[in-house]
FIMI-705597 format. One record per residue (C-alpha): residue in three letters; y, x, z. Coordinates in steps of 0.25 Angstrom, whole numbers, plus 5000, padded with zeros to 4 digits. Each point is the difference from the previous one (the first is absolute). Layout:
% FIMI-705597
ALAYXZ;...
This chain:
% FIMI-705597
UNK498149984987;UNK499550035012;UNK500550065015;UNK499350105006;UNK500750015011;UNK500949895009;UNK501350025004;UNK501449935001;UNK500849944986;UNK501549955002;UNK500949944990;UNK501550005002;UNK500949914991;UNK501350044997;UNK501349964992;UNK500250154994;UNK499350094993;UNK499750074986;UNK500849954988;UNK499049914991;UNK499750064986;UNK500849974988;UNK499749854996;UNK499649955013;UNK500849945012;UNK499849965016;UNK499949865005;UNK501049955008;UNK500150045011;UNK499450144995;UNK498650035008;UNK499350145000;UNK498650035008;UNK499850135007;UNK498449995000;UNK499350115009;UNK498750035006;UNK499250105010;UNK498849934994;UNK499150104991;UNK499649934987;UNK499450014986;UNK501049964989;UNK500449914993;UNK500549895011;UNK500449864999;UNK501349975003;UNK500449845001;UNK501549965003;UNK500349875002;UNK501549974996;UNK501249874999;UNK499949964986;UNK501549955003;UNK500550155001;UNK499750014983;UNK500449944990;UNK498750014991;UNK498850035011;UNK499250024986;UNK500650114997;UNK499850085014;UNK499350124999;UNK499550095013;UNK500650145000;UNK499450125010;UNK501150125000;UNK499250124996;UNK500150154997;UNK501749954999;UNK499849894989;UNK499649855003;UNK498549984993;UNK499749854996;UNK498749975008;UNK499949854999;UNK498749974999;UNK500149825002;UNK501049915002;UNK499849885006;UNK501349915000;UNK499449875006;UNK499750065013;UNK501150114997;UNK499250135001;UNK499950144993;UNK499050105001;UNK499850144994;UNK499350125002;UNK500450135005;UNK499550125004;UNK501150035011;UNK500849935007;UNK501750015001;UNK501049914996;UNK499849894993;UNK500749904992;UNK499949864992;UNK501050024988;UNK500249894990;UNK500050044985;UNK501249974994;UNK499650034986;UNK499149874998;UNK500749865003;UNK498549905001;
């Protein structure tokens, strides 16, 4: 919503991470985010992942997951599959993943 205060945000990608919940899987290859910041900030934040519609094999089903309080949350707030971007909101930052439903076949 707003930052009140600057400060450093880095994102690390990584093949490993927590298991996705029950009815969802990774791409291929698997991606996890680690989003953190120094920065200062009024929740909810926008976070936008660009991604390779070639690791899924439905990108309308993908769904942004943050790993929160030990459970993945479903914080999807748009999908864009033309330009190949999901957002969501959050009011923390951790790992992050985009998970495909399995449960719906579109």
């Amino acid at each position: 919503n707003e930052v009140t205060q600057g400060g450093q945000t880095t994102v690390a990608s990584s093949s490993s991470g927590t298991q996705p919940p029950s009815g969802f899987k990774l791409g291929s290859p698997p991606t996890y985010y680690n989003i953190s910041t120094t920065a200062q900030f009024i929740a909810p934040v926008g976070i936008c992942i660009n991604y390779n519609d070639t690791q899924f094999r439905n990108e309308k089903n993908l769904k942004l997951f943050h790993f929160e309080n030990g459970q993945w949350i479903n914080v999807t707030t748009s999908l864009d599959t033309i330009n190949n971007i999901i957002c969501g909101e959050v009011s923390a930052f951790s790992e992050f993943a985009l998970f495909e439903n399995l449960d719906i076949d579109i």
